[in-house]
C-alpha positions in Angstrom: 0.0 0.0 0.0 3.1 2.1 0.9 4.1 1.7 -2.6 0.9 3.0 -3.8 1.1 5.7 -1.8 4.7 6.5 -3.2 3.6 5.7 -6.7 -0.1 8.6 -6.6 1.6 11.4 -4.6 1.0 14.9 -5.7 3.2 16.2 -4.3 7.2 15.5 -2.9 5.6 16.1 0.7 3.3 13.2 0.1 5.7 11.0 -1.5 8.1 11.5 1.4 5.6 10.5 3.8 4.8 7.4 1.9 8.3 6.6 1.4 8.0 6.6 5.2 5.7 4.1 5.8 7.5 2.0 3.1 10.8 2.2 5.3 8.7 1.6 8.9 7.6 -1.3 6.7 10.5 -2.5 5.4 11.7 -2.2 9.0 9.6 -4.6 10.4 9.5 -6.8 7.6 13.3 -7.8 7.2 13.8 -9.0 10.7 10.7 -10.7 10.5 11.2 -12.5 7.7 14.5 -14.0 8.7 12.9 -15.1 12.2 10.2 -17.0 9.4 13.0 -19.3 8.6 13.3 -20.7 12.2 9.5 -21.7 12.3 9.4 -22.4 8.5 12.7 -24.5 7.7 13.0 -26.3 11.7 15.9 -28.6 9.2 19.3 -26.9 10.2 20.6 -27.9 6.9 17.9 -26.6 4.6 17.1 -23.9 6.9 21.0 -23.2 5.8 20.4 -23.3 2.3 17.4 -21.1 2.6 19.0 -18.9 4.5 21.6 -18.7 1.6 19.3 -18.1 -1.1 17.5 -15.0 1.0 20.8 -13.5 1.1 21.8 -14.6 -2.5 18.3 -12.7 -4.0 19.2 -9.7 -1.4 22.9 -9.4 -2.3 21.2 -9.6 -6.5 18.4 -6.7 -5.6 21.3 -4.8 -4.5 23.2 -5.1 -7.5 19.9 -5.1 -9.8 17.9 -2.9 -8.5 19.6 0.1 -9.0 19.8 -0.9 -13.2 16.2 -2.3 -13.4 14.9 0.6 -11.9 16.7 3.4 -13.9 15.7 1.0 -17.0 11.7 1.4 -15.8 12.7 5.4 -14.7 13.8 6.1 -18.2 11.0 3.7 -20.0 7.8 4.6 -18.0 8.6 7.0 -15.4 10.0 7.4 -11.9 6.1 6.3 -10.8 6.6 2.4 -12.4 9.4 2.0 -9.8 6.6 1.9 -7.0 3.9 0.2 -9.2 6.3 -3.4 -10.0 6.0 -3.7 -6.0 2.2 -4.6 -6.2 2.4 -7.7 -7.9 5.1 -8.3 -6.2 4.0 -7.3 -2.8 0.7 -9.4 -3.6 2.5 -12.7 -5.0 4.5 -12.7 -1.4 1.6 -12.4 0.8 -0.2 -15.1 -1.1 3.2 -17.0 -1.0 3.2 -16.0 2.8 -0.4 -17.7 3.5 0.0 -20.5 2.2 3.9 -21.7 3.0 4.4 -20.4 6.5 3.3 -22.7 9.0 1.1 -22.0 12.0 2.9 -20.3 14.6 3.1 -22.2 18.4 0.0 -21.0 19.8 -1.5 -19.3 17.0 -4.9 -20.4 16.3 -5.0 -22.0 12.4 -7.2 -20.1 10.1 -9.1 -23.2 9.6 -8.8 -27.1 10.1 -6.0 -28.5 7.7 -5.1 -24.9 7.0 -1.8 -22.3 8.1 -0.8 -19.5 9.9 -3.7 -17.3 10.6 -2.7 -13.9 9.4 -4.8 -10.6 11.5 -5.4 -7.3 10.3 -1.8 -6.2 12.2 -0.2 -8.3 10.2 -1.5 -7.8 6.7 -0.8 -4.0 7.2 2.7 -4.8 8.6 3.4 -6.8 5.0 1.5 -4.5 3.1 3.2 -1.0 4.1 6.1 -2.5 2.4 
């Protein structure tokens, strides 16, 4: 939503304050999403190779990003670098619901089903 945000402001005022909420986002997101590992891959050697790949697709975005974005910059505008986060954002939380186990203690969404995601959560993942 963050991206949104960033993507429709009028203004620079309103694109620095969703450029914000995209940063608390990311904030929360990143140390989070490591932490999914433990619960996710309870394995220590494919929790090691997943591990790895998280850091190898980080490590690329930092060496990627900065290209594919001036590429969509100079093709469609500095708004299409927000907008590819949607699909994005959207294919991860889909991803999110239906790989990530149930937590210890968390009640399952339904019988047979995974982690059941609240309303804090879903805005956590989808200021990003």
């Amino acid at each position: 939503m963050a991206s949104l945000g960033c993507a429709l402001a009028p203004d620079g005022l309103l694109l620095v304050a969703a450029r914000l909420v995209q940063g608390a986002g990311a904030a929360l997101f990143m140390p989070s999403s490591l932490t999914l590992f433990t619960v996710s891959f309870p394995d220590p050697a494919r929790r090691a190779r997943m591990v790895a790949l998280w850091s190898a697709i980080v490590s690329g975005s930092m060496a990627f990003g900065p290209v594919i974005g001036g590429l969509l910059v100079d093709s469609f505008g500095w708004r299409s670098i927000f907008l590819v986060n949607l699909p994005v954002g959207v294919f991860g939380l889909l991803l999110a619901a239906r790989v990530v186990p149930a937590l210890p203690g968390a009640r399952p969404a339904s019988p047979g089903r995974g982690t059941r995601w609240d309303w804090g959560c879903w805005r956590c993942c989808a200021s990003r």
